[in-house]
N, C-alpha and C positions, 0 to 999 in steps of 0.2 A: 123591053122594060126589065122583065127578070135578070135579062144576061148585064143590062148594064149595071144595076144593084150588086150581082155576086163579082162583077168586079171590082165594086167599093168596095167589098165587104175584105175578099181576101186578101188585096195587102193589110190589112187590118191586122188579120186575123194573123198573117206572116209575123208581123210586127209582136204584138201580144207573144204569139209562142217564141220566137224569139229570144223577147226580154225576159219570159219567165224562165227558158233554158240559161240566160246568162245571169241568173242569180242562183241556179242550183249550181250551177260549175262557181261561181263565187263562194257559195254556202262550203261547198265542197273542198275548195282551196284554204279555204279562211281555217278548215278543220284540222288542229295538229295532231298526230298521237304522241303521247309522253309513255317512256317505253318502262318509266318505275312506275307510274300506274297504274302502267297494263301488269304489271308483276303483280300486285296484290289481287287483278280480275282473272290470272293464268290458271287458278285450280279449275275452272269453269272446262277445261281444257287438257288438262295434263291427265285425267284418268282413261283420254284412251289415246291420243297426240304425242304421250311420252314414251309409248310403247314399243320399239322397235318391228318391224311386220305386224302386226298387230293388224286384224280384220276383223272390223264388225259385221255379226253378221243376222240383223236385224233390218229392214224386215229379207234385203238380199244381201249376198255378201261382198261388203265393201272393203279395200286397201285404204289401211289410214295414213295417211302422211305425218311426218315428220313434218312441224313444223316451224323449226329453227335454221333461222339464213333465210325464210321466203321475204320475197319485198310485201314492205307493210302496208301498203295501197291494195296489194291484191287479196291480203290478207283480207282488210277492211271491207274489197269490194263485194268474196265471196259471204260473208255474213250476211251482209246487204241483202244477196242474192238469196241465199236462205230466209232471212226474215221475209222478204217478200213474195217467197214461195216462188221464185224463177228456178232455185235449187231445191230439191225433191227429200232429201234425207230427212227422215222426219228427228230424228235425234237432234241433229243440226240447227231442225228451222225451231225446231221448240227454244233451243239457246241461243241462237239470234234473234229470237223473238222478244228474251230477257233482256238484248242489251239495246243501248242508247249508240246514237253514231260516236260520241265519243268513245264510248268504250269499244266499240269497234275499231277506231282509229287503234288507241291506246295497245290495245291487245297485236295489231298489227307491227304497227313500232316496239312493243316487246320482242316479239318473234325476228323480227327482222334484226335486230343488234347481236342476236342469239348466234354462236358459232361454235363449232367441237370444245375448245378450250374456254366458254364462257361460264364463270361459276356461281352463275346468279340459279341457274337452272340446269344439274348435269342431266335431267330427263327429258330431254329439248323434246 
């Protein structure tokens, strides 16, 4: 009797996660970043990002990236990952913590149009 109930249950249950996975990759696609946007949300950013070598070294010490030319999805994705504490940098997860997805997008599509010769930002 149990065994036949948990196999009602778990195409069910397939189903359900499923559709809920196929509206966060919707949610996700639907999301654009606008990359003059993200220029007005970049100081969030640029006092230690614009720094060339530049090593935080709070609470251990970390290499900062440069982060002009990176593709803006990944940008977006590490925020992400910091807000929700998957990434460990406490400096990080505190200002991912500030931003909305959009400005996560947005900050990502800035960085990403960002090149040597771009003179929106010569402290990429």
């Amino acid at each position: 009797m149990i065994f036949m109930k948990k196999h009602r249950i778990l195409p069910q249950l397939a189903l359900a996660a499923s559709l809920a996975f196929t509206g966060f990759v919707a949610h996700a696609a639907d999301l654009k970043g606008d990359p003059i946007a993200g220029q007005g949300k970049v100081w969030l950013c640029i006092g230690c990002h614009s720094i060339p070598d530049y090593r935080a070294d709070y609470p251990l010490v970390y290499r900062v990236p440069i982060l002009g030319g990176q593709n803006g999805a990944y940008i977006a994705s590490s925020l992400a990952a910091y807000k929700k504490g998957e990434r460990k940098h406490p400096t990080m997860r505190s200002i991912a913590a500030s931003l909305s997805d959009q400005d996560m997008a947005d900050l990502g599509e800035y960085y990403a149009v960002q090149s040597a010769s771009s003179p929106n930002n010569p402290l990429k």
